[in-house]
C-alpha positions in Angstrom: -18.9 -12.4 -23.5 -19.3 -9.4 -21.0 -19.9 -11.8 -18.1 -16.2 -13.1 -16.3 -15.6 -17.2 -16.6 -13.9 -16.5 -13.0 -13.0 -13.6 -10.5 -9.6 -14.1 -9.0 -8.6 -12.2 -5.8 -5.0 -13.0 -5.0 -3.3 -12.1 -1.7 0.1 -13.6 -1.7 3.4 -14.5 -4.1 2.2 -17.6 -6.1 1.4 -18.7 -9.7 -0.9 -17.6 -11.5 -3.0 -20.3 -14.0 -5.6 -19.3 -17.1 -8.5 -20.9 -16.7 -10.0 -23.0 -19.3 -11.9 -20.8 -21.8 -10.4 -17.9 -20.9 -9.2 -15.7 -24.0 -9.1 -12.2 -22.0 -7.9 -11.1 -18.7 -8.3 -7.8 -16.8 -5.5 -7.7 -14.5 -5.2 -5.0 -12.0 -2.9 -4.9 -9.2 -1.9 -2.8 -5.9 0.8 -1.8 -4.1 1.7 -2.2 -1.0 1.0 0.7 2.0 4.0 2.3 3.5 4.5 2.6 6.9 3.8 5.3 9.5 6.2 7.3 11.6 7.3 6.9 14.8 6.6 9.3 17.8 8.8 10.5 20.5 8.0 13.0 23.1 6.2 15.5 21.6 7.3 14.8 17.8 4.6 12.6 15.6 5.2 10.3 12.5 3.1 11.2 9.7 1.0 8.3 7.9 2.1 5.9 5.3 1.4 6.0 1.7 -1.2 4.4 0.2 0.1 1.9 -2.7 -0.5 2.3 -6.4 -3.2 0.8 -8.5 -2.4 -0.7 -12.5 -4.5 -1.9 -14.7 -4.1 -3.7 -17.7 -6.1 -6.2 -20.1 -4.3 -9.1 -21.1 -5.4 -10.9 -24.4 -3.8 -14.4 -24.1 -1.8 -15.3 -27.6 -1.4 -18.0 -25.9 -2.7 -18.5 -22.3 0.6 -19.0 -19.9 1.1 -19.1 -16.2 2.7 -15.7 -14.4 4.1 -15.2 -11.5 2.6 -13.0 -9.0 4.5 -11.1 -6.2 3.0 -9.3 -3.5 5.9 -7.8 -1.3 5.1 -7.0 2.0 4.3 -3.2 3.1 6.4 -0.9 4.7 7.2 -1.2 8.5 6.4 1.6 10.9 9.5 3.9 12.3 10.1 4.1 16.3 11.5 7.3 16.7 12.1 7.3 12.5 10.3 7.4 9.4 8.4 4.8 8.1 9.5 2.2 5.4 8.2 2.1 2.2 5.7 -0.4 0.8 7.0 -3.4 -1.7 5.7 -3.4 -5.3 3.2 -6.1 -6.7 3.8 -7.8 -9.8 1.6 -9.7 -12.6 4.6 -11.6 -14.0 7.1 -8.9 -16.5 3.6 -7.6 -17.5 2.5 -5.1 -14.9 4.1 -3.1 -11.8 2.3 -1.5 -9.1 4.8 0.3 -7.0 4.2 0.7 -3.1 3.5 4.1 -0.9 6.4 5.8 0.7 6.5 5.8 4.4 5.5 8.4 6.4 8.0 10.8 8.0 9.3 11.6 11.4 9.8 15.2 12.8 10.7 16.5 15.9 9.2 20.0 15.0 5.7 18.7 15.6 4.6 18.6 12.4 5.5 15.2 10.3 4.3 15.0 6.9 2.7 11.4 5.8 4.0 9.6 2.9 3.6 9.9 -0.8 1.3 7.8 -2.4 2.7 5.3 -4.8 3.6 5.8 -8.6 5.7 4.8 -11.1 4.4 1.9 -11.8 4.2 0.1 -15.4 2.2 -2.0 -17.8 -1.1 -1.0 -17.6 -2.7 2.8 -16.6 -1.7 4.2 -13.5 -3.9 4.9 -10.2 -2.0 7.2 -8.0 -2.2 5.9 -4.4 -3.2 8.4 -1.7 -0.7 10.0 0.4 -0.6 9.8 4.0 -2.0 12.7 6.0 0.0 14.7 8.2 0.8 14.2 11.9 0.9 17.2 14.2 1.9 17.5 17.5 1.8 19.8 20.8 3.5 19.9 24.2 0.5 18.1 25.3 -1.2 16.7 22.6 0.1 14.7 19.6 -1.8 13.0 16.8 -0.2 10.5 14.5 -1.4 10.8 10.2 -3.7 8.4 9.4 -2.2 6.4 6.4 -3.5 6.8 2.9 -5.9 4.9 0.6 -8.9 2.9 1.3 -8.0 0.6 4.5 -5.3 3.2 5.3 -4.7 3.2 9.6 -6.8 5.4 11.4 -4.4 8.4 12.9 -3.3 7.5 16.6 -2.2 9.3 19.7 -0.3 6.3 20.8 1.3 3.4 19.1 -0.2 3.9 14.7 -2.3 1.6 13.4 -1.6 -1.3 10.7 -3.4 -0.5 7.2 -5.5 -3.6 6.6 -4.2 -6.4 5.1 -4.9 -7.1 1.2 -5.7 -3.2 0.9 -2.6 -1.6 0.0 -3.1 1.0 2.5 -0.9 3.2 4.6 -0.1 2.6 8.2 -0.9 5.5 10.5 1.5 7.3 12.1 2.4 7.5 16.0 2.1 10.2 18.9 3.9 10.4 21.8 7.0 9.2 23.3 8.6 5.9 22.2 5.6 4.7 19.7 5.7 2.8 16.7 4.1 3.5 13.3 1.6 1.3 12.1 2.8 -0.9 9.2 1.2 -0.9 5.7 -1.3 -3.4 4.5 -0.4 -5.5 1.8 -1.1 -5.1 -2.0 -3.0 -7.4 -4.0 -3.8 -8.8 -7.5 -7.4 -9.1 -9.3 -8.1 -10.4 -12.1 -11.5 -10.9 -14.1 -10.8 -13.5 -16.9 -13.1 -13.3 -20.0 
């Protein structure tokens, strides 16, 4: 049957159940974001890392509960680089690593975080990286973070990546800022 029995969007650490019926399950999960850098003065943080994507299809031999953990993304450097995002799991049966936070730099150019990789189970989807922040005696301009709902780039305090997105948080510009923290990851499944 090419039509799903259900379509299962979850955004927090719980178990998950097969549905009656179901023989098939496309599982894909994401990472969580990174987060941005800090600013000071006239350094910049670059952007967090978007998390990366796995995707597997799971035939049930026989259909069994999994855990799934959604670890929380990366928190946004003051004056420091941002923390990496936490991994998402589908049970021991897929891994979806998170984006690495973006960095600090007091030489007015910070670069934003790598997206995440690594994971395992299931084929890989790179997540995007951060992009750069720059700054200027003046001016200073945070990286916006990486992958769809990454922050937008900021020339004050970063901006969060949106939750359930696994994106990056932007970085900061400009004395004493915070990075913007990383959305969360998520899990999807379409059972068959």
């Amino acid at each position: 049957n090419s039509v799903p029995i259900a379509i299962l969007f979850i955004t927090a650490t719980g178990t998950y159940t097969p549905t009656a019926g179901a023989t098939v399950a496309v599982v894909y999960v994401k990472g969580s974001g990174g987060g941005g850098g800090g600013g000071q003065s006239s350094a910049v943080g670059g952007g967090g890392g978007g998390g990366e994507g796995e995707m597997r299809i799971y035939r049930y031999a026989t259909p069994a509960e999994q855990t799934v953990t959604i670890n929380a993304g990366g928190a946004g450097g003051n004056g420091a680089g941002g923390s990496g995002g936490g991994t998402t799991t589908f049970g021991a049966l897929v891994t979806a690593n998170g984006g690495g936070g973006g960095d600090y730099s007091v030489s007015r150019f910070a670069a934003g975080g790598v997206g995440g990789s690594g994971g395992s189970g299931g084929t890989s989807i790179r997540g995007a990286p951060g992009g750069s922040g720059q700054g200027a005696t003046d001016v200073t301009n945070g990286g916006p973070g990486g992958g769809n709902g990454g922050g937008v780039g900021s020339d004050t305090t970063g901006n969060a990546g949106a939750a359930n997105s696994g994106g990056g948080g932007s970085g900061a510009g400009g004395a004493g800022t915070t990075g913007g923290a990383g959305g969360t990851g998520y899990c999807l499944i379409y059972e068959f």
